[in-house]
C-alpha positions in Angstrom: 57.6 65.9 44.8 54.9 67.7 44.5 51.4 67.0 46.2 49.1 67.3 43.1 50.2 66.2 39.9 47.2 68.3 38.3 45.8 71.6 39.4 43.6 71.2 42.3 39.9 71.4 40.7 37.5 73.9 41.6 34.1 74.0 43.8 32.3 74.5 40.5 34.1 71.4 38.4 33.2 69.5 41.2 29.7 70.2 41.1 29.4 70.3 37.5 31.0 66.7 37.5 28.8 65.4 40.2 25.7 66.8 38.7 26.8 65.0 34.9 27.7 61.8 37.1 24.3 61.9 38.5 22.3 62.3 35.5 24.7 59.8 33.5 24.0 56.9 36.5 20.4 58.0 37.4 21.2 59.4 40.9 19.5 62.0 43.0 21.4 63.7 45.5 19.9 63.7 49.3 22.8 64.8 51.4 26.6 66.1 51.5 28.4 65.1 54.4 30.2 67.9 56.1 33.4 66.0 56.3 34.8 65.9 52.6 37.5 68.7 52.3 38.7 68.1 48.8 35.9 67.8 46.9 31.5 66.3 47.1 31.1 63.7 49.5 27.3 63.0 50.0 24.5 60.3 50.2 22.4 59.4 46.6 19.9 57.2 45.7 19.2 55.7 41.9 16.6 56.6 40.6 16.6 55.3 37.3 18.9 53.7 34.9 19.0 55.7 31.8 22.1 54.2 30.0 21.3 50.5 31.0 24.2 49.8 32.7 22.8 48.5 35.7 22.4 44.9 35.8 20.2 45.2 38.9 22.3 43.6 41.7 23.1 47.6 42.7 21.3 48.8 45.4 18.8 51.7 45.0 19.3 53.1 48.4 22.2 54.1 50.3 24.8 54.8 48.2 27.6 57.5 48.6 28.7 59.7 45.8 32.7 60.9 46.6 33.3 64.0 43.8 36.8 64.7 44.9 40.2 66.1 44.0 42.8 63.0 43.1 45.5 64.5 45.1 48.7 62.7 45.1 48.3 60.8 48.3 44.6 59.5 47.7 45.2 58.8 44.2 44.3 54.6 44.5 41.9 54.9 47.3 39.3 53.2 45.1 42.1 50.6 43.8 42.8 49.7 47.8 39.3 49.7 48.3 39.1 46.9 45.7 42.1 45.0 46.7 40.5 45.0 50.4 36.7 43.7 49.4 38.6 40.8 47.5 40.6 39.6 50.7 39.6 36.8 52.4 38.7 38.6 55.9 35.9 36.3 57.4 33.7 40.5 57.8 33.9 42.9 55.2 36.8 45.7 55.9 35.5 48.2 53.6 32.5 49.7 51.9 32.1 47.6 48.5 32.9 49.9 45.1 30.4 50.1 42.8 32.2 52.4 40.1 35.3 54.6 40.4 36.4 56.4 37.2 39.2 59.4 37.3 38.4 62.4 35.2 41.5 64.4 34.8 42.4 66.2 38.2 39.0 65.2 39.9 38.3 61.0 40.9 34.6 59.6 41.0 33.7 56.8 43.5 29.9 55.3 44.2 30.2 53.3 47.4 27.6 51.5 49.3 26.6 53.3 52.3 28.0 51.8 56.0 25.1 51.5 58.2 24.8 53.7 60.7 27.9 55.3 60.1 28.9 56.5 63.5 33.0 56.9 63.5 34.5 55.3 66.4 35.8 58.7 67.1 31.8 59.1 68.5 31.2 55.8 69.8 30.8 54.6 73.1 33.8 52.6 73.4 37.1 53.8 75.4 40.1 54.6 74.2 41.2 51.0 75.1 38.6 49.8 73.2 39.1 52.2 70.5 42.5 50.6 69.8 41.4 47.3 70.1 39.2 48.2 67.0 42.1 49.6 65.8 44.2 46.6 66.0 41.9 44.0 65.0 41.3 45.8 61.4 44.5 46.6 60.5 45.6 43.0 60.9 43.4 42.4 58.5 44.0 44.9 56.2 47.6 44.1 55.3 47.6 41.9 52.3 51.2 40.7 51.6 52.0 43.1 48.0 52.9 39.8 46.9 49.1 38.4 46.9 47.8 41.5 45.6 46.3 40.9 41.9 48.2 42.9 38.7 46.2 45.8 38.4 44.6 46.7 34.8 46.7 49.8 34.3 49.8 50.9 36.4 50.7 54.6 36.8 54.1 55.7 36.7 56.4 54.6 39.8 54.0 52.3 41.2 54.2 48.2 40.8 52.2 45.7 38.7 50.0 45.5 41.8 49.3 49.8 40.8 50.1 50.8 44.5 53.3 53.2 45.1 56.1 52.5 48.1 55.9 53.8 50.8 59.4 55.7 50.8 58.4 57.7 48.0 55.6 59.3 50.2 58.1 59.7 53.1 60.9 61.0 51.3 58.3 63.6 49.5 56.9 65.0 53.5 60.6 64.3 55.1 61.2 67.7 52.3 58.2 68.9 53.3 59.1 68.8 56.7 62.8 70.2 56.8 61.5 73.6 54.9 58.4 73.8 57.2 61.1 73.5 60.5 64.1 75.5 59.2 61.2 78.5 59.5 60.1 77.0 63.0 61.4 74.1 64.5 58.8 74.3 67.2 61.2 73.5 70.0 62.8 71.1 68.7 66.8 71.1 68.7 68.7 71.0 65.0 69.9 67.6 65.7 66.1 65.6 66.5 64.9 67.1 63.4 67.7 66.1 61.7 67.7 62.6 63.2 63.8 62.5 62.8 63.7 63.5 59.2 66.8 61.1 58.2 64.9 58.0 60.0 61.6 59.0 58.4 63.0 58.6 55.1 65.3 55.7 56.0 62.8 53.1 58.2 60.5 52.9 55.0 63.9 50.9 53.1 64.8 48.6 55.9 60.9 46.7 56.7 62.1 43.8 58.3 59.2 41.6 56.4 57.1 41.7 53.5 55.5 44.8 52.2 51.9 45.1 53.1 49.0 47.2 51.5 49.0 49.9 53.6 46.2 52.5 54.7 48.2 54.4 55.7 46.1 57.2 57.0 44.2 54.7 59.4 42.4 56.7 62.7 39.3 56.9 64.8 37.5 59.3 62.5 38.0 56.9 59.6 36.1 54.0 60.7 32.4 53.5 61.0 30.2 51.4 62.7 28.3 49.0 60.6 25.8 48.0 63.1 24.0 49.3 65.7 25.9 49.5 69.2 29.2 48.5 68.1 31.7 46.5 70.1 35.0 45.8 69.4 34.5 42.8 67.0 35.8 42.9 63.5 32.3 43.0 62.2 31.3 45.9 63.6 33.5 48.3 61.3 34.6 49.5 58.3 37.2 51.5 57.4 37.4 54.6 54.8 39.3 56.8 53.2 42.4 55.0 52.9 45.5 56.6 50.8 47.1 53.4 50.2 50.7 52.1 49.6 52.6 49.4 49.9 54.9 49.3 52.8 55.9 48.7 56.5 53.3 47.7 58.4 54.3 49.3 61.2 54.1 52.8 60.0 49.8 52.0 60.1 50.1 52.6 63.6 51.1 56.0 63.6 47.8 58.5 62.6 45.6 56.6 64.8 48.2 57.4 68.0 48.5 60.7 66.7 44.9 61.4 66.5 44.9 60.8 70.8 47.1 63.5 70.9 46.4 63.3 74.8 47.6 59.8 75.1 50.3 60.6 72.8 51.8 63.1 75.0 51.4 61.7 78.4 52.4 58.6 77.5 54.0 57.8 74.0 56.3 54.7 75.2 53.3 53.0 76.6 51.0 54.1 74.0 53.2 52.7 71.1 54.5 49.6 72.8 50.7 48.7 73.7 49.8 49.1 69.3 52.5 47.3 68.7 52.0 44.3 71.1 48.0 44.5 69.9 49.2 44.0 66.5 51.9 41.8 66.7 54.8 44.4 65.6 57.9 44.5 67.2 57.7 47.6 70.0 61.3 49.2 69.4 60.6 49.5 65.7 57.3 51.0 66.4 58.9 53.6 69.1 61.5 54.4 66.2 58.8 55.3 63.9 57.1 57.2 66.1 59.7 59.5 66.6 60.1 59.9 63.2 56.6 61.1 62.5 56.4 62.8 65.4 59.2 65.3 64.2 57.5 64.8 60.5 54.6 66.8 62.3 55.8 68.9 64.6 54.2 72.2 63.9 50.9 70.3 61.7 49.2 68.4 64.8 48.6 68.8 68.3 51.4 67.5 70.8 53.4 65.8 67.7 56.3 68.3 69.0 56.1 66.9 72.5 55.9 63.6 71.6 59.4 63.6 69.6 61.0 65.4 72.5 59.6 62.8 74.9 60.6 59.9 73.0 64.4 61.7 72.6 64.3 61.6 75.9 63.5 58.6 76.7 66.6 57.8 74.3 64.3 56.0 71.3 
């Protein structure tokens, strides 16, 4: 499976997009945030309303433009960003979407700005705290795939909800995986990677409950503070940059343990059994999958390699 289903766009389609996007909607650009890697991310303001679309309820201030390659995996970030500002959490869980549009290879979202935007990656809260966060948002963000609404169009292998499984992105970086390991295992024996890969495609088709919408790439540098000296309260956050599916929920806890990579390789039992008790998912399965994903990225992230030898040792 391949990871872009059209050619990845380049800097200057981007631009030239953004700047016909801008001009289209009334928009002047202020500021590009350093963080967008496939494509424009920045703050806008309207300054006008030339086409008369606008029925005035949008805000003129704080609004963020994303100009961005639709890669495979973020392909319904804007349809998971709907499907989360219509759930009935008692706090917001995401930025509200104002318009998303795809042209061809490149996908157009204007979001209202999160105030003040610090990531809980910056924040003053511990690690602890940090997952507590963590915890409390991805409870709320899994909305049973039965109670999602049919969406207007449905792309190819996805359901009436639109959203794909979540086994057809693990079987596509299990591949991924094998060829990047047969070149360099990175320590790890023949039969863990075997073992890892095989579970990584095999725990997505055995969830033990319902499928959930699914962030799926859920971690500390993906959720900002909407107020000013953030706790850990639901209210505080908001999370971004989902590339949703529709899956085990267990597999959400995986990118935001991998992101500690510190915690991750000093103590991965304790580190996934303590996610999983915070959420409310059973601790083996969690351990299981962490393994998995652990051998998925050995070689890609920090201390993923010594996780999945830990955990083999441990005899997960």
């Amino acid at each position: 499976m391949s990871d872009d289903a059209d050619e990845r766009p380049s800097e200057q389609q981007i631009l030239a997009l953004r700047d016909r996007v801008c001009t289209e909607r009334g928009l002047e650009v202020l500021e590009r945030f350093p963080e967008g890697s496939t494509g424009w991310v920045g703050l806008v303001r309207r300054t006008g309303d030339p086409d008369g679309s606008s029925d005035g309820s949008e805000p003129l201030e704080g609004l963020v433009l994303k100009v961005t390659w639709a890669h495979e995996e973020s392909r319904d970030e804007a349809l998971g960003l709907r499907a989360w500002s219509l759930s009935d959490s008692p706090a917001p869980l995401v930025p509200r979407v104002i318009e998303a549009r795809r042209h061809g290879a490149i996908s157009v979202i204007l979001l209202e700005q999160v105030h003040p935007g610090t990531t809980l990656a910056r924040s003053a809260l511990s690690p602890e705290q940090e997952d507590e966060v963590a915890a409390g948002l991805l409870r709320s963000l899994w909305i049973p795939a039965s109670e999602l609404p049919t969406a207007a169009s449905v792309p190819a292998g996805a359901q009436a909800h639109g959203f794909r499984p979540l086994s057809a992105m693990c079987a596509w970086w299990a591949e991924e995986a094998r060829h990047r390991l047969e070149t360099d295992a990175r320590g790890l024996p023949a039969p863990l990677i075997a073992r890892g890969l095989g579970m990584f495609r095999t725990l997505p088709l055995e969830t033990p409950g319902p499928d959930m919408l699914l962030a799926t790439d859920f971690h500390h540098h993906n959720v900002l503070a909407a107020r000013e000296d953030p706790g850990t309260s639901l209210a505080d956050w908001r999370m971004i940059d989902p590339k949703p599916y529709v899956g085990d929920p267990h597999y959400d806890l995986l990118q935001h343990m991998l992101n500690d990579d510190r915690r991750l390789t000093a103590d991965p039992l304790g580190f996934a059994t303590r996610m999983a008790g915070l959420t409310g998912l059973d601790a083996e399965r969690t351990l299981r999958w962490l393994l998995a994903r652990c051998v998925q990225e050995a070689g890609s992230m920090p201390g993923a390699a010594e996780g999945a030898l830990q955990l083999a040792e441990a005899g997960v």
